[in-house]
py3Dmol code that shows the C-alpha trace and the ligand (Angstrom):
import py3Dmol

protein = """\
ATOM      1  CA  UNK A   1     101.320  85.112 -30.732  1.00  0.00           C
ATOM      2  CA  UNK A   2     100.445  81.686 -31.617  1.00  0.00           C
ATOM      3  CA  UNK A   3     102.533  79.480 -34.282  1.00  0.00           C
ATOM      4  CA  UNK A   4     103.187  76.049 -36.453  1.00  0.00           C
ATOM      5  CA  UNK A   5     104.666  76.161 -39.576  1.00  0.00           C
ATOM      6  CA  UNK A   6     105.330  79.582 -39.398  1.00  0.00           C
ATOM      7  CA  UNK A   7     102.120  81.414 -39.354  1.00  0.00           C
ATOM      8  CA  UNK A   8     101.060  83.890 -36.385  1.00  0.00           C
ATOM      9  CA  UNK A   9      98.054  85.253 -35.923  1.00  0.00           C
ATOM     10  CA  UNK A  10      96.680  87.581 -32.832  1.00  0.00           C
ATOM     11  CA  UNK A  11      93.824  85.364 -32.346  1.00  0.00           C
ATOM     12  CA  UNK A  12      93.199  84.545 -29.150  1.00  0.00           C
ATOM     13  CA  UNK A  13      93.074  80.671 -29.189  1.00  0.00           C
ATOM     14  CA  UNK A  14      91.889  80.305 -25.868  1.00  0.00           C
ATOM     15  CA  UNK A  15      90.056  83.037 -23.852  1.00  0.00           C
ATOM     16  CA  UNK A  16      90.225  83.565 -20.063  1.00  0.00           C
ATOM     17  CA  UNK A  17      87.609  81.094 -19.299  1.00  0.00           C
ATOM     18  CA  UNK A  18      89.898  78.133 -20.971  1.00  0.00           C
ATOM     19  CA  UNK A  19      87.353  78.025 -23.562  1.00  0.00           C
ATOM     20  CA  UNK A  20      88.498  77.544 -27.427  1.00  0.00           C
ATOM     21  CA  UNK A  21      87.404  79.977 -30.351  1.00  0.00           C
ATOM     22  CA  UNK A  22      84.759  78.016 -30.924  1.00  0.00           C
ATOM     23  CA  UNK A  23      83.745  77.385 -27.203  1.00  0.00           C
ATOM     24  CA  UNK A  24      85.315  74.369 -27.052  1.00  0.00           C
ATOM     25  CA  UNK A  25      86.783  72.921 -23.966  1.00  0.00           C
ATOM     26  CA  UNK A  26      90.636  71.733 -23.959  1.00  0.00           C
ATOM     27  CA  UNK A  27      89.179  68.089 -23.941  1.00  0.00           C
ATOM     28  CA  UNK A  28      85.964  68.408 -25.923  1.00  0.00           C
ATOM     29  CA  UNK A  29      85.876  66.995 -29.738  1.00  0.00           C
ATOM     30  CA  UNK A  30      83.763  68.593 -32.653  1.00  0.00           C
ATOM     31  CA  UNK A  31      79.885  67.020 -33.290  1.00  0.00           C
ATOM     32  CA  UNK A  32      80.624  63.736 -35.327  1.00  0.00           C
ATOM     33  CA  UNK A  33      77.687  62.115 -37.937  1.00  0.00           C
ATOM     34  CA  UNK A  34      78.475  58.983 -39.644  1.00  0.00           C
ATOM     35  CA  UNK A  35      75.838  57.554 -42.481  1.00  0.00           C
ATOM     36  CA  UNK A  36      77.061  54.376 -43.819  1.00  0.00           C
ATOM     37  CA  UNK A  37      76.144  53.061 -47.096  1.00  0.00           C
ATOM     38  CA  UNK A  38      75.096  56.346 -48.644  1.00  0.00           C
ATOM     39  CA  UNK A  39      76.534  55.805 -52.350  1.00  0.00           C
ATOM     40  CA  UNK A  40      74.125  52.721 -54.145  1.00  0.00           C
ATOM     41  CA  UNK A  41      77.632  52.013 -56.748  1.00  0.00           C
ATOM     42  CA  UNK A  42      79.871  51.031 -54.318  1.00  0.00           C
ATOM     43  CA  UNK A  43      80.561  47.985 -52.635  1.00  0.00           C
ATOM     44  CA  UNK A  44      80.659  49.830 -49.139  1.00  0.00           C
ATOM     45  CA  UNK A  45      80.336  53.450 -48.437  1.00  0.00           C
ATOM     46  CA  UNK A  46      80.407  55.971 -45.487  1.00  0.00           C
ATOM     47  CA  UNK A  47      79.743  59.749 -45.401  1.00  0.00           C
ATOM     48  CA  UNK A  48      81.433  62.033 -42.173  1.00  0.00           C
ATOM     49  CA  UNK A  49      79.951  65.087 -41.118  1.00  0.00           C
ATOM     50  CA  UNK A  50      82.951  66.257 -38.704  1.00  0.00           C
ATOM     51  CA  UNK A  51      82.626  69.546 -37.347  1.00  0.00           C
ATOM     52  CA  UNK A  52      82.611  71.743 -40.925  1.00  0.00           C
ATOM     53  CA  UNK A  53      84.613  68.465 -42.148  1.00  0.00           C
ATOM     54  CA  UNK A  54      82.287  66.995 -44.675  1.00  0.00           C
ATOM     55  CA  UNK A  55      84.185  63.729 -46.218  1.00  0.00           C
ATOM     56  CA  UNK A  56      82.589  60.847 -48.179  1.00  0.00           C
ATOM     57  CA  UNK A  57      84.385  57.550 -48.526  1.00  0.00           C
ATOM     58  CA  UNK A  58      83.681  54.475 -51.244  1.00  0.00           C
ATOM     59  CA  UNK A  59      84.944  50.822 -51.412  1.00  0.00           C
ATOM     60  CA  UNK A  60      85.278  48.837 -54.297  1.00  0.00           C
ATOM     61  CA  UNK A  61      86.871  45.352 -54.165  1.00  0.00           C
ATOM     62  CA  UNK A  62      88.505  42.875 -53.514  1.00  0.00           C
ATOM     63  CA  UNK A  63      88.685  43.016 -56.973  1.00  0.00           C
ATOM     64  CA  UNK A  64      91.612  41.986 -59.388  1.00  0.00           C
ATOM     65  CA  UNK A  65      94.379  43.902 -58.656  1.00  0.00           C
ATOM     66  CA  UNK A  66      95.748  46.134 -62.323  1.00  0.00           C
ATOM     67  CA  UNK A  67      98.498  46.832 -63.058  1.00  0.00           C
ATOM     68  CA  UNK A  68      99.102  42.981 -62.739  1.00  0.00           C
ATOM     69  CA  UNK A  69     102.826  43.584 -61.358  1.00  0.00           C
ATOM     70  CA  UNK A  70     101.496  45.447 -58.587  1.00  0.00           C
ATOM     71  CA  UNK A  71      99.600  42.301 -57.738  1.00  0.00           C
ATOM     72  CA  UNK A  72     100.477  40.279 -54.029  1.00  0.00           C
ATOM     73  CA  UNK A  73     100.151  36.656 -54.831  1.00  0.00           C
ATOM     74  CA  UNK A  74     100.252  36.178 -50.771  1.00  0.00           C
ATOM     75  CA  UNK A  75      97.852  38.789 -50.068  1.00  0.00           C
ATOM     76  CA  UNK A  76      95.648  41.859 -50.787  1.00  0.00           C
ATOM     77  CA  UNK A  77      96.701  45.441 -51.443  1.00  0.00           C
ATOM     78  CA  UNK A  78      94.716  48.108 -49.426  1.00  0.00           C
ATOM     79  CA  UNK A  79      95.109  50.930 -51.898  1.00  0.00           C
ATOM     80  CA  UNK A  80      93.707  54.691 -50.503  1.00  0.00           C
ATOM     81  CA  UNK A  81      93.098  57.276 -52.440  1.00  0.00           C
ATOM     82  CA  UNK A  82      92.440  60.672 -50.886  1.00  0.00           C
ATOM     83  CA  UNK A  83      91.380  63.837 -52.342  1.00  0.00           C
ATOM     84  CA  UNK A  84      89.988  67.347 -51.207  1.00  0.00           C
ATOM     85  CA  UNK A  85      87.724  68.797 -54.110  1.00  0.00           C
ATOM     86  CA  UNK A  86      89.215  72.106 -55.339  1.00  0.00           C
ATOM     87  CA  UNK A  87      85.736  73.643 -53.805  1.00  0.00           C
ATOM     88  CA  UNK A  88      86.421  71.935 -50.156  1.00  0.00           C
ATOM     89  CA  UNK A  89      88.873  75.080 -48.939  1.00  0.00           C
ATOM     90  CA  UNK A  90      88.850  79.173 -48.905  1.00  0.00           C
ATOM     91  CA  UNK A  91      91.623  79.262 -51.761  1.00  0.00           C
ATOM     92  CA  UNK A  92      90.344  76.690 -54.166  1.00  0.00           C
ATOM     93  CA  UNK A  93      92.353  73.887 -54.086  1.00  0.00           C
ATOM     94  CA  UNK A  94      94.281  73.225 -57.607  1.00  0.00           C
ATOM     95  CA  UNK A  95      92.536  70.106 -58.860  1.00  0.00           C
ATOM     96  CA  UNK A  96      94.566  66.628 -58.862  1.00  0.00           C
ATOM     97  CA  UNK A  97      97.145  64.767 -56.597  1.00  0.00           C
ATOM     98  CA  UNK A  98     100.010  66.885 -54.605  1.00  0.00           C
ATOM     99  CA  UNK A  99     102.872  65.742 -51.815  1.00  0.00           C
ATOM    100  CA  UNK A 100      99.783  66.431 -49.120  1.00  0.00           C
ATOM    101  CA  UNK A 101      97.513  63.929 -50.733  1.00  0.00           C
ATOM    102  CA  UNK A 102      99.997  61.422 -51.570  1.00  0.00           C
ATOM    103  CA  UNK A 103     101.415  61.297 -48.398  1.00  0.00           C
ATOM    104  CA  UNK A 104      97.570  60.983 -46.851  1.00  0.00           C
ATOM    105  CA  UNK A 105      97.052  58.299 -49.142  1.00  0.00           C
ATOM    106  CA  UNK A 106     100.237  56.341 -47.702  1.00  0.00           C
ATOM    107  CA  UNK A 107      99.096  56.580 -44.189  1.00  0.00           C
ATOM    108  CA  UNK A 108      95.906  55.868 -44.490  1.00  0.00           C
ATOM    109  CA  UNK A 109      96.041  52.710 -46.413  1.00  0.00           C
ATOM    110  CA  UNK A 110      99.070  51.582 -43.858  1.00  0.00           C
ATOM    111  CA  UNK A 111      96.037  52.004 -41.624  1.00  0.00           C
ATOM    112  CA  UNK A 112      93.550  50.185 -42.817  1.00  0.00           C
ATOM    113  CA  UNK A 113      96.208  47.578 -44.293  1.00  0.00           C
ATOM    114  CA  UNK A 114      96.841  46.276 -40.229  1.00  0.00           C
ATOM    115  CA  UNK A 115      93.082  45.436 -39.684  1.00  0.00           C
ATOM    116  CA  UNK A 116      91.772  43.690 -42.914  1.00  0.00           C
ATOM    117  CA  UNK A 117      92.081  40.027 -43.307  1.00  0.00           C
ATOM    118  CA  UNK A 118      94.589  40.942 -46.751  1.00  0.00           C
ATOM    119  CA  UNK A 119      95.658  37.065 -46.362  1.00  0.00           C
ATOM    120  CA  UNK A 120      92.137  35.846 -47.364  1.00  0.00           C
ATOM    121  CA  UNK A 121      92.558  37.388 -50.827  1.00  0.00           C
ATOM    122  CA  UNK A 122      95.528  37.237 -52.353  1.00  0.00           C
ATOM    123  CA  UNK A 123      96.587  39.215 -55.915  1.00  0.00           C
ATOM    124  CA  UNK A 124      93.503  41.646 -55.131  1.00  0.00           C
ATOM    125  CA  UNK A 125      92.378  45.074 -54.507  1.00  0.00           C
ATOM    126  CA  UNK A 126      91.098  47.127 -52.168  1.00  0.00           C
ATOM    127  CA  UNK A 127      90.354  50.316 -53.285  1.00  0.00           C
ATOM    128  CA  UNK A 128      89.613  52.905 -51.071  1.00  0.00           C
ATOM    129  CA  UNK A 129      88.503  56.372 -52.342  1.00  0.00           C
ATOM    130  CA  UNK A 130      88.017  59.517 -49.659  1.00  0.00           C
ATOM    131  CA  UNK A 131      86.517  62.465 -51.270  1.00  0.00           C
ATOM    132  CA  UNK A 132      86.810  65.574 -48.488  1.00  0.00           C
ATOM    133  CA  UNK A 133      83.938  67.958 -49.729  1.00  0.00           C
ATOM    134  CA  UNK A 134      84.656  70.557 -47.054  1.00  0.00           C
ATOM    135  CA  UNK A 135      87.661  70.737 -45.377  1.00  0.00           C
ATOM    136  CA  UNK A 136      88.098  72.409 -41.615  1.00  0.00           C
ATOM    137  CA  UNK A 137      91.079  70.606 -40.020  1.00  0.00           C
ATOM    138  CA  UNK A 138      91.121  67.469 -39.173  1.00  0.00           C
ATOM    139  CA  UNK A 139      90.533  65.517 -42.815  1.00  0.00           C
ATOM    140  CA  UNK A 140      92.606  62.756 -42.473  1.00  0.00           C
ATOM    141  CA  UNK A 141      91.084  61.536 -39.148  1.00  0.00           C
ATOM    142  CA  UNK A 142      87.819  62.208 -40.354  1.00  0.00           C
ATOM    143  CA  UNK A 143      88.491  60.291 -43.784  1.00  0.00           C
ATOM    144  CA  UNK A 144      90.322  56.830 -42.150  1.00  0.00           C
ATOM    145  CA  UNK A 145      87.286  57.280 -39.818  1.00  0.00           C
ATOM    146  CA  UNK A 146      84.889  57.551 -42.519  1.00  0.00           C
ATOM    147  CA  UNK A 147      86.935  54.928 -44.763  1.00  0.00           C
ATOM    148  CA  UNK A 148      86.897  51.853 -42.147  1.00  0.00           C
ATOM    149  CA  UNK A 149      83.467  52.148 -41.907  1.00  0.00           C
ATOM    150  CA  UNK A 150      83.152  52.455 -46.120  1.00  0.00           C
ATOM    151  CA  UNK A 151      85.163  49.042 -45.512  1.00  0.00           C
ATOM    152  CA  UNK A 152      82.893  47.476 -42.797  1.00  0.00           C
ATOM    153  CA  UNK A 153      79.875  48.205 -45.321  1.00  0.00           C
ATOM    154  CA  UNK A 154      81.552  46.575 -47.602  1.00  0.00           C
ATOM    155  CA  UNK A 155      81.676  43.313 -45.984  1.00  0.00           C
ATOM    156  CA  UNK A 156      85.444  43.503 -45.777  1.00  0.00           C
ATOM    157  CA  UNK A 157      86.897  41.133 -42.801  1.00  0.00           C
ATOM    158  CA  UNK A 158      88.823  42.725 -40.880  1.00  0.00           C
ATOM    159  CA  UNK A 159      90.334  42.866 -36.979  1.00  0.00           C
ATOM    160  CA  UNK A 160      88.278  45.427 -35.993  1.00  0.00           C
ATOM    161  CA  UNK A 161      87.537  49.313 -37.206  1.00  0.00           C
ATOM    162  CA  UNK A 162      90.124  51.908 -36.836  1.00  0.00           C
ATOM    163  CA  UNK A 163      88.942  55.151 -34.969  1.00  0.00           C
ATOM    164  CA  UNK A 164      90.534  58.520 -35.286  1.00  0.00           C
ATOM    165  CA  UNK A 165      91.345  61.554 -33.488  1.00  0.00           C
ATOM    166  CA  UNK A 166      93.795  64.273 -33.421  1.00  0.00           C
ATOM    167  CA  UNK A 167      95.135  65.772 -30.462  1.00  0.00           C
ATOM    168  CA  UNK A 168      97.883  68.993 -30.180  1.00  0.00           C
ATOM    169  CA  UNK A 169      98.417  72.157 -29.160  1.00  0.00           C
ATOM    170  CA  UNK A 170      97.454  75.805 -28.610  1.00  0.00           C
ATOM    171  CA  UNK A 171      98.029  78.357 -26.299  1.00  0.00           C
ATOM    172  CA  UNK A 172     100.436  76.371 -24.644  1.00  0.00           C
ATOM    173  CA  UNK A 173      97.372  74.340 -23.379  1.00  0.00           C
ATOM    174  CA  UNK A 174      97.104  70.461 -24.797  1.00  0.00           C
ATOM    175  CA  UNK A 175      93.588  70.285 -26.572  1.00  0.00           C
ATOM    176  CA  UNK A 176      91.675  67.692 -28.745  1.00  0.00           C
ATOM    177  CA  UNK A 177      90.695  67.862 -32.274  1.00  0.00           C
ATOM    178  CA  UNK A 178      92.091  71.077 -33.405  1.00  0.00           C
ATOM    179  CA  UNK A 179      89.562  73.364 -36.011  1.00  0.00           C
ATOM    180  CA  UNK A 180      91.454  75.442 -38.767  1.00  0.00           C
ATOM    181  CA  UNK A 181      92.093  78.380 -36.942  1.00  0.00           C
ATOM    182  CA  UNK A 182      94.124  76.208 -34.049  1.00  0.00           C
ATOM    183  CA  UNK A 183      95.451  73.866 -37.217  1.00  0.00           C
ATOM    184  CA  UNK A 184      97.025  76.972 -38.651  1.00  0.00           C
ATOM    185  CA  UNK A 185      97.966  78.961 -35.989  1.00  0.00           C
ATOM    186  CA  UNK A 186      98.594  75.997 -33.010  1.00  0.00           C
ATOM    187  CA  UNK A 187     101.827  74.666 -31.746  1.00  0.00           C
ATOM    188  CA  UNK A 188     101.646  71.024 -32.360  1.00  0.00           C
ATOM    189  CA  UNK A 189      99.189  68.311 -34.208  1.00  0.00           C
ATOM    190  CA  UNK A 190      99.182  64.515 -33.272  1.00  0.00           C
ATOM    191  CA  UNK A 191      96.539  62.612 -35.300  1.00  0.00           C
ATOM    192  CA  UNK A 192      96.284  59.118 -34.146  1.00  0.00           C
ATOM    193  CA  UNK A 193      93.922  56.342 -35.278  1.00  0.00           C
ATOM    194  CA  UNK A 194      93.310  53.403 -32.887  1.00  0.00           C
ATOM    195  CA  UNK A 195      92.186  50.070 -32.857  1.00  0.00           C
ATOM    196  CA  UNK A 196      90.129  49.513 -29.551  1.00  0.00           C
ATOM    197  CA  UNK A 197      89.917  45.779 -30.018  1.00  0.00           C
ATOM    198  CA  UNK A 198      93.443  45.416 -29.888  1.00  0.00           C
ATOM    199  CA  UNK A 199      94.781  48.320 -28.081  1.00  0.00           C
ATOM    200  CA  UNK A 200      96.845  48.885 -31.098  1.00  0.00           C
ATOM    201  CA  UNK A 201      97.715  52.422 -32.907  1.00  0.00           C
ATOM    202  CA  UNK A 202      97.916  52.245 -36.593  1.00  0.00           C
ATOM    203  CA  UNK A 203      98.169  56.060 -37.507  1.00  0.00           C
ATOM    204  CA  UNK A 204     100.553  58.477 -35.026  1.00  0.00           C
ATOM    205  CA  UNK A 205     101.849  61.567 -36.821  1.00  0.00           C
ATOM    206  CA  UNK A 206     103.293  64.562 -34.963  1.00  0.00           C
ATOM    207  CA  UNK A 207     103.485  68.275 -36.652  1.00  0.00           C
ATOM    208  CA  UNK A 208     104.897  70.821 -34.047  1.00  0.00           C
ATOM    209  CA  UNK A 209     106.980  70.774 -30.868  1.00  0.00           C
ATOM    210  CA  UNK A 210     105.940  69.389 -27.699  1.00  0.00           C
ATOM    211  CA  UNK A 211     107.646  68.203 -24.813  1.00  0.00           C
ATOM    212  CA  UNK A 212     107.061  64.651 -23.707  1.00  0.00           C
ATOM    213  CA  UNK A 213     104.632  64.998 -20.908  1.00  0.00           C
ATOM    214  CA  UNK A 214     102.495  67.453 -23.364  1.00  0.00           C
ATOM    215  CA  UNK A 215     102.722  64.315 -25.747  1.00  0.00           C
ATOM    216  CA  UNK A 216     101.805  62.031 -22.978  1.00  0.00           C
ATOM    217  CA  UNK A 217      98.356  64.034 -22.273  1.00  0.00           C
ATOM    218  CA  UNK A 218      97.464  64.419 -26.305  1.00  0.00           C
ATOM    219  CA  UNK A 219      98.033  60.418 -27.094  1.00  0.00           C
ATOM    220  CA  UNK A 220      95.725  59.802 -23.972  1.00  0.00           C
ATOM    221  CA  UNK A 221      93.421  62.848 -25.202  1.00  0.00           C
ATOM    222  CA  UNK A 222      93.548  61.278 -28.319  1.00  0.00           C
ATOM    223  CA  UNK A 223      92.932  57.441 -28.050  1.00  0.00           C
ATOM    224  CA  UNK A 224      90.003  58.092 -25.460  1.00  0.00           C
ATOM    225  CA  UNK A 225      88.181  60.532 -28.217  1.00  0.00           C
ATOM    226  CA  UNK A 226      89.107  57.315 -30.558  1.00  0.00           C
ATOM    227  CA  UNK A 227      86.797  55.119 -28.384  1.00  0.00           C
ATOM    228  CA  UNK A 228      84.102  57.477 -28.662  1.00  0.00           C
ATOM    229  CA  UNK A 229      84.618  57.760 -32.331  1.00  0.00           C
ATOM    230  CA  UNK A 230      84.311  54.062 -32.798  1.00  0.00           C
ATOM    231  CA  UNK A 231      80.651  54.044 -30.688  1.00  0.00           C
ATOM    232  CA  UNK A 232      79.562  56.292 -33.681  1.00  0.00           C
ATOM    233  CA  UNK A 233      81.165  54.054 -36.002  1.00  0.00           C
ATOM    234  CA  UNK A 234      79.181  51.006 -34.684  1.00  0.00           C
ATOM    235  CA  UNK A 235      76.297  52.842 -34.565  1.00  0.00           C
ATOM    236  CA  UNK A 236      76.239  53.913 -38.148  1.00  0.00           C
ATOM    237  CA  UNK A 237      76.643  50.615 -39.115  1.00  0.00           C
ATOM    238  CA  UNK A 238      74.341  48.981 -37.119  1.00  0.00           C
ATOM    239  CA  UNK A 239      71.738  51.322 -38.561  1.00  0.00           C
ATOM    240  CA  UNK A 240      72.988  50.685 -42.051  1.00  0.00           C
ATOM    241  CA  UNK A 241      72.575  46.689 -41.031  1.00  0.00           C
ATOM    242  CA  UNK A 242      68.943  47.497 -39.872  1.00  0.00           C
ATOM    243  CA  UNK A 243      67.651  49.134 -42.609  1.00  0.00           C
ATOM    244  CA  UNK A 244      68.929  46.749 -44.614  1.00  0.00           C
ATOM    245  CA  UNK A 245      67.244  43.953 -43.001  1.00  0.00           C
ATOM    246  CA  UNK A 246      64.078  45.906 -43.331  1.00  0.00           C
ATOM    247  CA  UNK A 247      65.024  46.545 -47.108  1.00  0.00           C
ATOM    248  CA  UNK A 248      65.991  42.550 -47.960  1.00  0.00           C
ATOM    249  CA  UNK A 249      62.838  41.394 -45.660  1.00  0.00           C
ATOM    250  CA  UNK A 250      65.414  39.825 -43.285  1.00  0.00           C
ATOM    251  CA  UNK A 251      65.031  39.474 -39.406  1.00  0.00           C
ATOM    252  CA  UNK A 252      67.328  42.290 -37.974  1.00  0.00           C
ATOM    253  CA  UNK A 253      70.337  40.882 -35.595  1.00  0.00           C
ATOM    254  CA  UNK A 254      68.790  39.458 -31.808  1.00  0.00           C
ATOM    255  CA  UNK A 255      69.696  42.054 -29.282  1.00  0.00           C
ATOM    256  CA  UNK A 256      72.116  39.955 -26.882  1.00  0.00           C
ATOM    257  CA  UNK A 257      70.557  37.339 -25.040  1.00  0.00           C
ATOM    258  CA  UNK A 258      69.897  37.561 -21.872  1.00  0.00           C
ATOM    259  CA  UNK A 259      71.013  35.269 -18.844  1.00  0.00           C
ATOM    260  CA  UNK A 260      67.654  33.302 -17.556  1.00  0.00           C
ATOM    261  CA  UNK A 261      68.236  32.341 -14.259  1.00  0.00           C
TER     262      UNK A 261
END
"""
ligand_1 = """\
25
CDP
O 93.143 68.007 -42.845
P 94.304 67.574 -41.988
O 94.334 68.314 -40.671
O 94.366 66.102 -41.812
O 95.640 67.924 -42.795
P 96.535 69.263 -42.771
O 97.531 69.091 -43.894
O 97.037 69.517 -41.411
O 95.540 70.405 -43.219
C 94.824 71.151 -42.291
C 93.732 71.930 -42.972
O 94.314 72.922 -43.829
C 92.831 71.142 -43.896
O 91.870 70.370 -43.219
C 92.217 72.251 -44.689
O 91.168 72.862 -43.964
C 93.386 73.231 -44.837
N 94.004 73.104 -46.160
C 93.741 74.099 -47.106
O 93.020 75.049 -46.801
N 94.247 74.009 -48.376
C 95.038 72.958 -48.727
N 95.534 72.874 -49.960
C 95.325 71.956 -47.776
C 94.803 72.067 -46.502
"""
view = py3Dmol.view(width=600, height=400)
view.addModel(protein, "pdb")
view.setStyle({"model": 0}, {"cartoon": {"style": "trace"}})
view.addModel(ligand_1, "xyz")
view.setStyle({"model": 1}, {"stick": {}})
view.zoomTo()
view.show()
């Protein structure tokens, strides 16, 4: 018997070849797609395709910031907004905000608060809005993923991109980027979102029991599947800044020069 929050199920999370439910090595993440710039009303947009996560993120702003009291005069407020459609789970999801999404909202736009340039416009927005369309585990990584690349399209400065992965575990065996089945009926979630530029971590959230050399081994898990996340990242945008070079008429960016001896 397997169990977080309570549930237990007779599933056997991992099988006698180490292998996951859904074939899954310990250390192996879900398939990740990133399209950026997918939504034409938007200032920046991103859509994730995350194992049978399917999230779509939209940036609008800087723009003024309303309510006026809410505004920064030294700076700009990153302002998430997450929601799962009431169509994105089994049980249809009651429609609107709840503790869950609130709290998502929070951690997300503390997030993507430490990597934009919020000095450079002060007593403005940044709104960030994550729609999950299908949910599978997993959501929150998938949307700050999905929503610093929304920002990047958007022409937002900022330090870098964050990148996001969970890590946790099942079976008593430490595994990376739990599905549903090891969500609900796992031992222990960590999702983490990194900032390779600056070797920072901007998003650590534990849900479970583990001991500290377990945590050890999921952070590491975690922030390596983070670097491989942000390779995708890059490369969504860099074919978002391609085809729009081809779209404006403009000469796409020189691959990096090489030395001439
Ligand atoms: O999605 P994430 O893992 O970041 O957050 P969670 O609160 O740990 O939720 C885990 C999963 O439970 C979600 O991804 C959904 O698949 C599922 N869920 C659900 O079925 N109904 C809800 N109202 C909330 C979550």
């Amino acid at each position: 018997m397997n169990r977080m929050g309570g549930m237990t199920t007779d599933l056997k999370l991992i099988d006698e070849k180490g292998l996951r439910l859904d074939g899954r090595r310990p250390d192996e993440m879900r398939p990740l797609k990133i399209e950026a710039g997918v939504l034409k009303r938007a200032d920046g947009s991103a859509y994730v395709e995350w194992g049978l996560n399917k999230v779509m993120a939209a940036v609008y702003g800087p723009r003024e910031c309303h309510p006026r009291h809410m505004q920064n005069p030294e700076r700009a407020l990153v302002q998430c907004h997450y929601n799962m459609a009431s169509f994105s789970v089994d049980d249809r999801k009651r429609p609107g905000p709840d503790r869950r999404s609130h709290e998502i909202s929070k951690i997300i736009s503390e997030a993507l608060t430490h990597v934009v340039f919020t000095e450079y416009f002060p007593r403005t927005s940044i709104d960030v809005y994550i729609e999950v369309l299908q949910a599978n585990a997993g959501t929150r990584c998938a949307g700050l993923t999905a929503a610093s690349v929304a920002l990047a399209d958007a022409g937002v400065p900022m330090r870098d991109l964050v990148a996001s992965c969970a890590a946790g575990k099942v079976a008593d065996t430490v595994v990376l980027d739990l599905g549903k089945e090891e969500d609900n009926f796992g031992q222990a979630d960590i999702p983490v979102g990194f900032v390779p530029r600056t070797n920072e971590i901007v998003l650590l959230q534990m849900d479970g029991d583990l001991t500290p050399d377990e945590f050890d081994r999921g952070l590491h898990m975690a922030v390596n599947a983070c670097k491989k996340v942000y390779e995708v990242q890059r490369d969504a945008l860099k074919r978002r800044y391609a085809a729009r070079a081809v779209d404006e008429d403009v000469p796409a960016p020189a691959e990096e020069k090489q030395e001439v001896a």
